[in-house]
C-alpha positions as CSV (number, residue, x, y, z in Angstrom):
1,X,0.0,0.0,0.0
2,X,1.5,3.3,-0.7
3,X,0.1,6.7,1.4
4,X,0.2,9.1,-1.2
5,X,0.1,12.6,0.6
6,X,-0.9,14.9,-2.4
7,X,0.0,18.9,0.2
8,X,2.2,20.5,-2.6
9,X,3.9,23.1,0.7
10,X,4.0,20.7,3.5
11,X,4.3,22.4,7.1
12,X,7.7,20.8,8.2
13,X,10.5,19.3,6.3
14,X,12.7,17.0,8.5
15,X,16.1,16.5,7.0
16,X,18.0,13.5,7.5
17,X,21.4,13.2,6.6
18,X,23.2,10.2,6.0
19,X,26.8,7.8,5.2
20,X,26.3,4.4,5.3
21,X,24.3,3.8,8.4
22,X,21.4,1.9,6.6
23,X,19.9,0.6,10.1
24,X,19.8,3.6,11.9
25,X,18.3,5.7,8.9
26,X,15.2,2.7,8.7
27,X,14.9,3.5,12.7
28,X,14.6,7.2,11.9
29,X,12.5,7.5,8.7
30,X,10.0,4.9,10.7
31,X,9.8,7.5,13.8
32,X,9.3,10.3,11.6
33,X,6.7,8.1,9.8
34,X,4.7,7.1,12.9
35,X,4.4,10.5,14.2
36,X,0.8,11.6,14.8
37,X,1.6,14.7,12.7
38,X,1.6,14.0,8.7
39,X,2.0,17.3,7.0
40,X,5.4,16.8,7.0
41,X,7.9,15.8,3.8
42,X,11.0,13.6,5.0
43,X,14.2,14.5,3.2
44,X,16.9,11.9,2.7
45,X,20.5,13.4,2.3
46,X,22.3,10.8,1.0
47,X,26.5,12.0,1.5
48,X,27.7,9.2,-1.0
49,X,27.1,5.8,0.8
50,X,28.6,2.8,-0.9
51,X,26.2,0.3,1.3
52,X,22.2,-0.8,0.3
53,X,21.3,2.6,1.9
54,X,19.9,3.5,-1.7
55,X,17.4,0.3,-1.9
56,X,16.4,1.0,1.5
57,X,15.1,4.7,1.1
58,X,13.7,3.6,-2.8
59,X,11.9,0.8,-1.5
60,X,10.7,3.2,2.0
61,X,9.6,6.2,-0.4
62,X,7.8,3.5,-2.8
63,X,5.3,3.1,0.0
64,X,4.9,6.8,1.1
65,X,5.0,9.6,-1.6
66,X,6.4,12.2,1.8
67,X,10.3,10.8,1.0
68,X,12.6,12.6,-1.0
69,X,15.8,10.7,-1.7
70,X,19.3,13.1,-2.8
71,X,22.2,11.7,-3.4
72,X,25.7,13.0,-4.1
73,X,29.5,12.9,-3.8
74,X,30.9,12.1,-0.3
75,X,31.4,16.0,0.5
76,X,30.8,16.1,3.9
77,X,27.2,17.0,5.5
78,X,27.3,20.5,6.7
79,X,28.2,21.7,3.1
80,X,25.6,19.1,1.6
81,X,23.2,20.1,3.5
82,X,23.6,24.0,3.1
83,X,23.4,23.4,-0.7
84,X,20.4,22.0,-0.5
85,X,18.6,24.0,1.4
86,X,20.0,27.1,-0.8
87,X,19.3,25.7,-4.0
């Protein structure tokens, strides 16, 4: 079943920013999912991870339409982030 939230502006964006840690980023999309507030997107920073942290976040975001998967480089996540969020 995928939850297909359809709010263009959602109120809150929660970032989450990520190098090969695939088990604790399924922990922490999960929480973010099960949160009693839902006009929220969930923003997956990937910072060039060489493990299945790709599938995971594909296959997550294939069952709710609120994850947004970026990935890049390995340039550490303070600049990733900040281009982002200015581009």
């Amino acid at each position: 079943m995928v939850l297909n939230y359809m709010n263009i502006n959602p109120k809150v964006s929660v970032i989450i920013p990520t190098y090969n840690d695939s088990k604790s980023l399924i922990r922490a999309i999960e929480s973010v999912i099960s949160q009693s507030f839902k006009d929220l997107e969930i923003i997956i920073i990937d910072d060039g991870s060489t493990d299945n942290t790709k599938e995971i976040v594909k296959d997550l975001a294939g069952k709710d339409t609120r994850i947004k998967y970026f990935y890049q480089e390995n340039i550490s996540f303070g600049r990733q982030s900040l281009v982002y969020l200015i581009s």
